[in-house]
N, C-alpha and C positions, 0 to 999 in steps of 0.2 A: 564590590560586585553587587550588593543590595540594594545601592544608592543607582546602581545603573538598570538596572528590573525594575525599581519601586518607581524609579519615572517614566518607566514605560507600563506599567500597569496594566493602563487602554488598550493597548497592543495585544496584553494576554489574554485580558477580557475579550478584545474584539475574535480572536481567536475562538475562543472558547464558544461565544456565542455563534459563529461560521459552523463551527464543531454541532451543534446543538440545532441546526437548520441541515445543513448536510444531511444529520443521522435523519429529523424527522420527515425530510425528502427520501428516503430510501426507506423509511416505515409504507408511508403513504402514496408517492409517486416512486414503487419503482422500480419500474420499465423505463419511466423518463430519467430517474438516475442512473440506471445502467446504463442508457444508450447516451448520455452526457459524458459519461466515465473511458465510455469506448469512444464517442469523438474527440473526447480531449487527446485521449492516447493516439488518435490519428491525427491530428495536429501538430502534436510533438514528434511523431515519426516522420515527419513529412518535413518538419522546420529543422530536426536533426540530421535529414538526407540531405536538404536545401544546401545546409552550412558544410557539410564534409565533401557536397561536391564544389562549391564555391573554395576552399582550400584546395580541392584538388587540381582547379583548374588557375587556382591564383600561384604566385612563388616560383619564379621561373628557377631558381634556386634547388627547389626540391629534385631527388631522385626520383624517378621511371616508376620506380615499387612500390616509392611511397605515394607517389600521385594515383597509383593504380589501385592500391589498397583504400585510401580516401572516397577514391572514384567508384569503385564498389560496395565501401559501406553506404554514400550516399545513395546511390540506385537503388540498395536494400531497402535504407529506409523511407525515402520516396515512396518506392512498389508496396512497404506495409503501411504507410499512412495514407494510400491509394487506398489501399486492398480494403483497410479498417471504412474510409470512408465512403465505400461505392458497396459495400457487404458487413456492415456492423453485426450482423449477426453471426458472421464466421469469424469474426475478431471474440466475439463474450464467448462462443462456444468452445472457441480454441484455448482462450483463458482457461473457464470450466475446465476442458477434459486437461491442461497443464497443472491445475488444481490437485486434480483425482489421482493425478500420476508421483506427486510430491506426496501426497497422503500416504498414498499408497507404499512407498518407495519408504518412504519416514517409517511406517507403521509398521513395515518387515524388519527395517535397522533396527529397530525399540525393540523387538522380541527376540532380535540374534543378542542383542546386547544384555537384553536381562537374562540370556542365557550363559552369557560366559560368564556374567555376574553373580551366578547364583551362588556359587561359594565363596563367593567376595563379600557377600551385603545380604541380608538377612528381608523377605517380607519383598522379592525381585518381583513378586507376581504384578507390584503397583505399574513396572514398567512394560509388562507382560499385557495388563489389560488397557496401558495406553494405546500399545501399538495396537491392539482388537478395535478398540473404538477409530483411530485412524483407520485400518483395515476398512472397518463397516462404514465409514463417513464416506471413503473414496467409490467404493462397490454404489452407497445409495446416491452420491454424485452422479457415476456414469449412467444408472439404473432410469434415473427419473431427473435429467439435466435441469429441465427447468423449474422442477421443485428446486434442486440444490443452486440454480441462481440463486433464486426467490431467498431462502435461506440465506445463502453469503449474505446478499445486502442489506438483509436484515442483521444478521450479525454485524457487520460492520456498521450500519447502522447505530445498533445498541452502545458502541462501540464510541463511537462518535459522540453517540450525546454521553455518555459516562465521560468521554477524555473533557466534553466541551465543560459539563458541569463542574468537573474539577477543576480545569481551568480557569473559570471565573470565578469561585473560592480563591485559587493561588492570586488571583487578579486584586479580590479584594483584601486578599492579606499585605500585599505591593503597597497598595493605594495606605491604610492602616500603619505600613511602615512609616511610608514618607512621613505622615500626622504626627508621629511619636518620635520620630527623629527629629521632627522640627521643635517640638517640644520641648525632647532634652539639649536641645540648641540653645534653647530661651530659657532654661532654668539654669 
């Protein structure tokens, strides 16, 4: 498995460095990486509606229910890679407040559960003040939305260049592989 990574290397590396442009686009452009993020997502909903109505309507084969079920996932996602593309801003916004609701939703479970936990496991409060800080991240989401864009892609940002910089460390230890394989090849 070494031998099949350490010759692809470049691939990791090239990875790593896409990671590391990515992140510093969403330091410095990003509005423009948001609104790239949100039409890529309307691309794909739209290429994904394309193809389930193209099955629904091919296979003369298929049953009534199943052509019908096809046929309506495609118009679904047609109508949201429409919708994403003619109103990007109610595509990021709707993101955002799905965000706030996972948080949110998350940060109530953490605090039922370090409750039932507490004669389980010693020092529950750790899971207690996860779900607060969930709690308080989702409230200042909904509070102030386009601060909490701006944050996400930052975060993910940060995010990206950390994965992209490790990845091109694992890149060059691939590449180092190969050198010392071939080595004790020749010795």
């Amino acid at each position: 498995m070494l031998q099949y990574y350490a010759k692809l290397w470049w691939v990791v590396a090239l990875r790593g460095i896409f990671a590391i442009v990515f992140g510093f686009c969403a330091f410095f452009a990003p509005i423009a990486t948001l609104a790239a993020l949100v039409l890529l997502f309307g691309a794909f909903a739209a290429a994904d509606g394309i193809t389930a109505l193209l099955m629904a309507i091919s296979g003369s084969q298929r049953e009534a229910s199943d052509r019908g079920i096809l046929a309506l996932q495609g118009l679904l996602g047609l109508g949201v890679g429409l919708l994403t593309w003619f109103s990007p801003v109610v595509t990021a916004f709707s993101l955002l407040l799905y965000i706030a609701a996972w948080t949110l939703a998350t940060g109530v479970l953490q605090i039922v559960a370090a409750i039932r936990l507490r004669k389980d496991i010693p020092n529950e409060w750790w899971l207690v003040l996860a779900g607060l800080v969930s709690i308080v991240f989702a409230f200042l989401l909904l509070w102030q939305p386009l601060a909490g864009a701006l944050a996400l892609l930052w975060l993910i940002g940060a995010w990206a260049v950390v994965c992209g910089i490790l990845l091109i460390g694992v890149s060059l230890r691939l590449r180092a592989a190969i050198k010392d394989n071939t080595t004790s090849l020749l010795t």
